[in-house]
Each structure stands twice: as C-alpha cells, then as structure tokens.
C-alpha positions in Angstrom: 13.5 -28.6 20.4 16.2 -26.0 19.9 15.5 -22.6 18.2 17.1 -22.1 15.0 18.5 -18.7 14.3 18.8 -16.8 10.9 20.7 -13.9 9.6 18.8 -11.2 8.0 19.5 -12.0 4.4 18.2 -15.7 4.6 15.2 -13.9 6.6 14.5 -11.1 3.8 14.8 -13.5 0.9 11.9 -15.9 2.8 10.0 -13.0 3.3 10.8 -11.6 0.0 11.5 -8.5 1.0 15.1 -6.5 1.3 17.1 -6.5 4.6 16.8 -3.0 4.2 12.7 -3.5 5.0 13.6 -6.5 7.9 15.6 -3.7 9.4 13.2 -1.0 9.1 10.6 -3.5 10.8 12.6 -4.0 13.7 13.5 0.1 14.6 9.5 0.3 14.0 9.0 -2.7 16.6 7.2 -4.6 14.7 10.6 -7.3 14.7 11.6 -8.0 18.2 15.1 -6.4 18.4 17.5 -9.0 17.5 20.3 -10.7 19.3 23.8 -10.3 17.8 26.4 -13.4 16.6 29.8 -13.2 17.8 30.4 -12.0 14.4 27.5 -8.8 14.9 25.3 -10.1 12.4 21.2 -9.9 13.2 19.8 -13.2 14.0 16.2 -13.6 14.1 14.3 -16.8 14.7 13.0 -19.1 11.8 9.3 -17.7 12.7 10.3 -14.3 11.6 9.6 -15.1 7.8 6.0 -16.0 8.7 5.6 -12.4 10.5 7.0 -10.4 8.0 4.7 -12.0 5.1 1.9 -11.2 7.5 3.1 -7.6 7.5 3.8 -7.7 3.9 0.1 -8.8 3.6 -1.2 -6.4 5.7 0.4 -3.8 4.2 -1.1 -5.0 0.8 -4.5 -4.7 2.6 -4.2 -1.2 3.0 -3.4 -1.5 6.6 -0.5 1.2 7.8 2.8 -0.3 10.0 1.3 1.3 13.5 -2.3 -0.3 12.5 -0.2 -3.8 11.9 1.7 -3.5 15.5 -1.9 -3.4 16.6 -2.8 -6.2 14.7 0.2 -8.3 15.9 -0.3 -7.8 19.6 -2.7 -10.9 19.8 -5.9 -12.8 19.7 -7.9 -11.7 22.7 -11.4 -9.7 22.5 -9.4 -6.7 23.0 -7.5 -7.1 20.0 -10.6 -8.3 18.3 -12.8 -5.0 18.7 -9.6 -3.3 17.6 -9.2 -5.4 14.8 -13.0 -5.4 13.9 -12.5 -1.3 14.5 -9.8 -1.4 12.0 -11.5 -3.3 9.4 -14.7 -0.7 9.8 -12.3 1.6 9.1 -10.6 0.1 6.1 -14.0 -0.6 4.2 -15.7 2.8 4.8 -12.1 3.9 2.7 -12.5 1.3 0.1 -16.2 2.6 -0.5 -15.0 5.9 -0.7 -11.8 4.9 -3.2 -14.5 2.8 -5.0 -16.8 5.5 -5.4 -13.9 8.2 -6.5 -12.3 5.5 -9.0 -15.9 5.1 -10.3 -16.3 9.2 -10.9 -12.9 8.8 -12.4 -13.5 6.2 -14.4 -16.9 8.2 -16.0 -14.8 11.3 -16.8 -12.3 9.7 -18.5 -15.3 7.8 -20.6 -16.7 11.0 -21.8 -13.0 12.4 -22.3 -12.4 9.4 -24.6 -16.1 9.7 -26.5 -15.3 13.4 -27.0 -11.8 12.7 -28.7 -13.4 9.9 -30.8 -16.1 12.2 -31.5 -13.9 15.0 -32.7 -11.7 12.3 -34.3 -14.5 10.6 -36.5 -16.1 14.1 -37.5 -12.6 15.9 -38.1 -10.2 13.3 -38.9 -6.4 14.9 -39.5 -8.0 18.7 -38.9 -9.1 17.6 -35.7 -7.9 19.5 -32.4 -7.8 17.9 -28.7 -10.8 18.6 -27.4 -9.9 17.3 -23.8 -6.1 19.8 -24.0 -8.3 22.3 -25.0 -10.6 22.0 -21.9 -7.9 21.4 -19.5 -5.7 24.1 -20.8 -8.4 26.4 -20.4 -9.0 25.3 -16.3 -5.6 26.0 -15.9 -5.9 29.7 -17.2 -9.2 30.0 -15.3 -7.2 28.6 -11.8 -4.0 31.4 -13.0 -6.7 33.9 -12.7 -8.4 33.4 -9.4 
C-alpha cells in the first residue's frame, strides 16, 4: 500500500489548526521534518492529521509542547512511568487551580453581596463599596 502525501494546508485544515501551527510543530519536532515536492511545498503523510489532533488535545489537557514530545515518543513502560509522572503532575495543578478558582469564586460572592447590600439599603445614593475597598489597597501598596 503506497503512502499518500499531503501539503500543509490540507493537513492544517484536518487538524484544524493554521499551517502557521503545522509549521511551528515541526521546528519544535514534534512533526517529523518534511520532505519537499518538486514544487518546495511541505508534504506530510496522511497520518499527520491524527498527530496533530493528539497534540491539539494535549495541549487542551494542560499538557506543554516538550511534555507532548514525551508523550509521543511511545508505549513502552518507560514512557508509561513518564506518562503516569506527568499526569501526577497535571492533577496536583488542577487541585491547586481548583482550590484558587474556589477562593476566587468566594470573594467575588461576598464582593457581589456587599454591592447588593449597599444597593438595596442606598439605592441611587449608593457608592461602590468593592471601588472603594480596592482603591484604598492600591493607596495602601503606593505607600509601602
């Protein structure tokens, strides 16, 4: 079975990404380099869509371009302790993003309650608690 060969627009609209990114992947190596048509366009084999979805994928995971070369060097258990390494790494970040979005996500709920509060007791007369607060951080940070 012969190898079918495509130029790097057909590849980057597969993949959906830009031929911009298709080139990117390959100067990073995670695209074997590319053999040239007569013409000097990029040809890449029909198999290169698949990878670059998986990096695309990755990527979404949270996981960086060097951590997806790792990932795309192969199956063995080398590659699985450094892929199980990775992923102990990845959720130990999510916890921590999890746990920041949820401190976040508090002070903004009392920020909120303390502009409805000042909202419901002082209707039009009322004055931004929470640009009150911040404005007065910022001259306390000026200070130091």
């Amino acid at each position: 079975m012969s190898q079918t060969w495509l130029r790097i627009g057909l590849v980057a609209r597969g993949a959906g990404v830009s031929a911009d990114t298709i080139r990117y992947y390959e100067k990073r190596k995670l695209l074997p380099r590319s053999p040239r048509s007569e013409g000097g366009f990029r040809l890449f084999p029909d198999d290169t869509i698949q990878r670059v979805r998986f990096i695309k994928q990755a990527q979404e995971m949270g996981f960086s371009l060097d951590e997806v070369r790792t990932l795309l060097t192969g199956g063995d258990a080398g590659a699985c302790r450094q892929m199980r390494d990775l992923l102990r790494g990845k959720l130990e970040q999510t916890t921590e993003r999890i746990r920041s979005l949820q401190e976040f996500k508090r002070t903004l709920t009392r920020h909120l309650q303390t502009c409805e509060d000042e909202l419901g007791t002082k209707g039009a007369a009322a004055k931004c608690p929470v640009i009150i607060g911040i404005g007065r951080a910022a001259k306390q940070e000026v200070r130091r």
